[in-house]
C-alpha positions in Angstrom: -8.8 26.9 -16.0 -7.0 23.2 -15.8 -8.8 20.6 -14.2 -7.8 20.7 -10.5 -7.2 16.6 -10.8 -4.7 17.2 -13.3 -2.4 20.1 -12.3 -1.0 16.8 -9.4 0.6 15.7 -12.8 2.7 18.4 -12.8 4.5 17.8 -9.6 4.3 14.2 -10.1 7.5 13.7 -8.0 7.4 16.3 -5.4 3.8 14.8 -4.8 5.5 11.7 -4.0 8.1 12.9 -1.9 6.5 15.3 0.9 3.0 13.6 1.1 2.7 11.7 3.4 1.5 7.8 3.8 -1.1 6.5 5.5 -0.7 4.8 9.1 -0.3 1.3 9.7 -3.3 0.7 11.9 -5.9 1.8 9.1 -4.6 -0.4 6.7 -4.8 -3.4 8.9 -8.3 -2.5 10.0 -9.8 -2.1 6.2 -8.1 -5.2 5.9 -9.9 -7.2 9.0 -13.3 -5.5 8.3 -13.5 -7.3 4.6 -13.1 -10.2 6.2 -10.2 -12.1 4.2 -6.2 -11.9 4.7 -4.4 -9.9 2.3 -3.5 -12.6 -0.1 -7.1 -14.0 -0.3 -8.3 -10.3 -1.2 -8.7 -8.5 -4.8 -8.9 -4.7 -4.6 -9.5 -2.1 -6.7 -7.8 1.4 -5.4 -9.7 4.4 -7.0 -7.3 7.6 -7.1 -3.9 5.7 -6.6 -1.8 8.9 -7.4 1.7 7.8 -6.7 1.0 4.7 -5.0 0.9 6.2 -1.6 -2.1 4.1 -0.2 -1.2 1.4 -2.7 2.1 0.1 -1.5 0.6 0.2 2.3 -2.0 -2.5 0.9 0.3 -4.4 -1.5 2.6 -4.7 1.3 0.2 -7.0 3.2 -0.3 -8.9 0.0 -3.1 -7.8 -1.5 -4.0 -8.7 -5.4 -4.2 -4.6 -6.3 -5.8 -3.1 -9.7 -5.0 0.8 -8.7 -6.1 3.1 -11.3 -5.3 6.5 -11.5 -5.8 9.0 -14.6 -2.6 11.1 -14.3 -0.3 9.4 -16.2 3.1 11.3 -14.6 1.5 10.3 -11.3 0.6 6.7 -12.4 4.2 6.4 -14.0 5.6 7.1 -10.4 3.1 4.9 -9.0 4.6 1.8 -10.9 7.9 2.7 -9.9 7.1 2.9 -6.5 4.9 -1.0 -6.7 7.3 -2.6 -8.6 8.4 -4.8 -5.4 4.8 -5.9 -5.5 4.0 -8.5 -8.9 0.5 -7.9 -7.8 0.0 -4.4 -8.4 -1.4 -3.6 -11.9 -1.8 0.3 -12.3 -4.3 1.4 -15.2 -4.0 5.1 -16.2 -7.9 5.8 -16.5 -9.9 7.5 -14.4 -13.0 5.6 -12.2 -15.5 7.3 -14.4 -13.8 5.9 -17.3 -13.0 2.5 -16.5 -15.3 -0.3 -17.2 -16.2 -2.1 -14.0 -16.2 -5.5 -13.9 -19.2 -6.6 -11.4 -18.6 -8.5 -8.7 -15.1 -8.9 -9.1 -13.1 -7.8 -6.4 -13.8 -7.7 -2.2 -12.4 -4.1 -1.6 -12.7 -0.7 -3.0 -10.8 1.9 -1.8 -9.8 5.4 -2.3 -7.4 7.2 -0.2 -7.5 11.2 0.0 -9.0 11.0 -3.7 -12.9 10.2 -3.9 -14.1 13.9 -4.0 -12.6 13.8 -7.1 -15.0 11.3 -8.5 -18.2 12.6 -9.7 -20.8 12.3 -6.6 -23.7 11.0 -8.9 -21.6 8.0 -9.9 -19.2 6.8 -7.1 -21.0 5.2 -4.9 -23.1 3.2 -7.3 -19.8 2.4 -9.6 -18.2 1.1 -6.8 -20.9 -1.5 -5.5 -21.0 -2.8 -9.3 -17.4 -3.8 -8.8 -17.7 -5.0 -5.8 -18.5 -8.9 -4.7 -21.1 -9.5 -2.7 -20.8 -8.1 1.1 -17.3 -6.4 -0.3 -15.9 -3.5 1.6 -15.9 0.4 0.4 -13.4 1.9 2.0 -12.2 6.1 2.1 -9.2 7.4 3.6 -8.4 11.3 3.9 -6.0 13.0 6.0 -7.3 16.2 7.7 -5.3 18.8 9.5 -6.2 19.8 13.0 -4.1 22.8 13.2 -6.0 25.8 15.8 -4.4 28.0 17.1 -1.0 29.9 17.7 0.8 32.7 16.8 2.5 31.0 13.8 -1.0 29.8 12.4 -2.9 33.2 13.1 0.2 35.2 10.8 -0.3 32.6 8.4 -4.5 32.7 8.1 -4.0 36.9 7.8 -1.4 36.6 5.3 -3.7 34.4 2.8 -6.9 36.7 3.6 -4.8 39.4 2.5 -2.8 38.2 -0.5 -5.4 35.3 -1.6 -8.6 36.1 -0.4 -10.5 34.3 -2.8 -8.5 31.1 -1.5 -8.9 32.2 2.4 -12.5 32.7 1.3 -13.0 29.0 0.7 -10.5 27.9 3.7 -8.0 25.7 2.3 -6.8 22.0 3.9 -3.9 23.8 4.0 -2.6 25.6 5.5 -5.1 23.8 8.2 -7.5 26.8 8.4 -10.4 24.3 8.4 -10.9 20.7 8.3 -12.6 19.7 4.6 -13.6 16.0 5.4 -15.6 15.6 8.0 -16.9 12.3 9.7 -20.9 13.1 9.1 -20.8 14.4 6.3 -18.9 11.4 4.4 -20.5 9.1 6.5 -24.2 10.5 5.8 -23.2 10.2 1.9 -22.2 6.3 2.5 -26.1 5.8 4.0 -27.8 8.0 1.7 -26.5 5.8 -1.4 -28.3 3.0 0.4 -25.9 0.8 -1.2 -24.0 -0.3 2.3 -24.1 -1.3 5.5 -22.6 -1.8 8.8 -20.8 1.9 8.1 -18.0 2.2 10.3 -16.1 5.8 10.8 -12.4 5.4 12.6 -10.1 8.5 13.1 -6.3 8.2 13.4 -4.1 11.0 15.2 -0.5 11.7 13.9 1.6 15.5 13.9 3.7 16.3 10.9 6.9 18.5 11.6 8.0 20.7 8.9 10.6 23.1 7.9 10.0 26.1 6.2 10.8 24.5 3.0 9.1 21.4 3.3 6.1 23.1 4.3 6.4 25.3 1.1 7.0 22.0 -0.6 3.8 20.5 0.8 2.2 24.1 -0.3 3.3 23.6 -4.2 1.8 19.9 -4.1 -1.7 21.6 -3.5 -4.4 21.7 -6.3 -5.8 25.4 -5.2 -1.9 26.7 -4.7 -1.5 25.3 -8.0 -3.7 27.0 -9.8 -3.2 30.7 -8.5 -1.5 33.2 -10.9 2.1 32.5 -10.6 3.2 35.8 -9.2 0.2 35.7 -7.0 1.7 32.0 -5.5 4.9 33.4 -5.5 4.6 36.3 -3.4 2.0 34.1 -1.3 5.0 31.1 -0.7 7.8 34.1 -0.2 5.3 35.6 2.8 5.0 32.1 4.6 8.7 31.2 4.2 9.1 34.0 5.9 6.7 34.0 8.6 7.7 30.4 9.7 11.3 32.3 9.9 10.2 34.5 12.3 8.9 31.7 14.4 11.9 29.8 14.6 11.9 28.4 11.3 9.5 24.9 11.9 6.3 24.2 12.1 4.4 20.9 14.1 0.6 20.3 12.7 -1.2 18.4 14.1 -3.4 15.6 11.9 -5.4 12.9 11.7 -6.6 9.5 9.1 -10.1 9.7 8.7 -11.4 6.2 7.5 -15.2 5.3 6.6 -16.2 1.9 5.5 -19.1 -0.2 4.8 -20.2 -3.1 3.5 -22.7 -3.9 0.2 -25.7 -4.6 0.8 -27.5 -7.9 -0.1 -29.8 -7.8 -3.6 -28.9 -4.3 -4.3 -30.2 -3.2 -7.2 -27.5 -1.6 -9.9 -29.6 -1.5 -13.2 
């Protein structure tokens, strides 16, 4: 089976295209809780995929070394920095990279730190971090309940992809995979941070039925289905958004968690 990580690489550009950003108000707030303006802070971005979260930060300024270990999605993710002479994007994973301690005053990671391996991430991070530097994780989260349109959808997954409606996807929003305890309990548990501060941020996405199959094809777990199997599974939701008048509002929001490093942590 391919790597779930990778198979984004494959849709590099449709990835960039119909995912969406990341709101204003987070940015600024990750930005005021380390404590400096954005030209006065050095992040590291951990999981920059195509530059999404990057170009938010860069916009306010910020000195940026975004690393991301796709190389079609860091390739887009240049393109898309290339207004910002302080972006530097490195195609190595987080695992891989060699931290340089104490060097920057943010970490972030935007809708990509499950990806890195849980025994290594938080520690990793508070290496590269100066003291009393920010940690700072961003995932969108569907809030979809509800409805006609989302009922047809959940019965047409536990009957052509049961497997996948076994393990209830992000998408199409049949449960939220990111909660606010349970990433928030992993931020104490490391012991590596304080002052952890959990912020949600509420937005709807409208789609049509082909930007919502779009969205679909951008996921890791639709991805990675047999192709005849994703096929017939796309055709049956196309269709069943047709018969609903052919759009489609979900309701989201930003989840962000931050903390700050401790004082005399230990990282031997």
């Amino acid at each position: 089976m391919r790597e779930q990580r990778l198979v984004f690489g494959e849709v590099a550009e449709l990835y960039d295209r119909v995912r969406a950003g990341y709101p204003d108000a987070a940015i600024d707030e990750v930005i005021g809780f380390a404590g400096a303006d954005g030209p006065r802070l050095r992040a590291l971005e951990v999981g920059a995929g195509t530059g999404k979260a990057t170009v938010g930060f860069a916009a306010r300024g910020l000195e940026i070394l975004a690393l991301e270990p796709n190389a079609a999605m860091a390739g887009v993710a240049r393109r898309n920095c290339q207004p910002f002479p302080r972006v530097r994007i490195e195609a190595v994973s987080f695992e891989d990279w060699p931290a340089a301690a104490g060097g920057f005053g943010l970490v972030f990671s935007a809708q990509a730190w499950h990806w890195v391996r849980p025994e290594a991430r938080y520690r990793k991070a508070a290496q590269a971090l100066s003291p009393g530097g920010t940690l700072a994780l961003l995932w969108h989260r569907t809030r979809w309940q509800g409805g006609p349109l989302r009922d047809d959808i959940a019965e047409l997954y536990r009957r052509l992809v049961p497997d996948l409606y076994r393990l209830r996807p992000g998408f199409p929003g049949l449960c939220t995979r990111v909660d606010d305890g349970q990433s928030s309990a992993e931020f104490r548990e490391s012991g590596l941070f304080r002052g952890i501060t959990v912020r949600t941020y509420p937005w709807s996405a409208t789609f049509t039925a082909d930007s919502y199959i779009d969205l679909l094809l951008t996921q890791s777990d639709h991805r990675l289905l047999a192709e005849d199997t994703r096929t017939r599974l796309l055709g049956s939701v196309r269709q069943a958004i047709a018969d609903h008048g052919g759009e489609i509002v979900v309701p989201h929001d930003t989840l962000l968690v931050m903390g700050r490093l401790r004082a005399n942590r230990d990282l031997a």
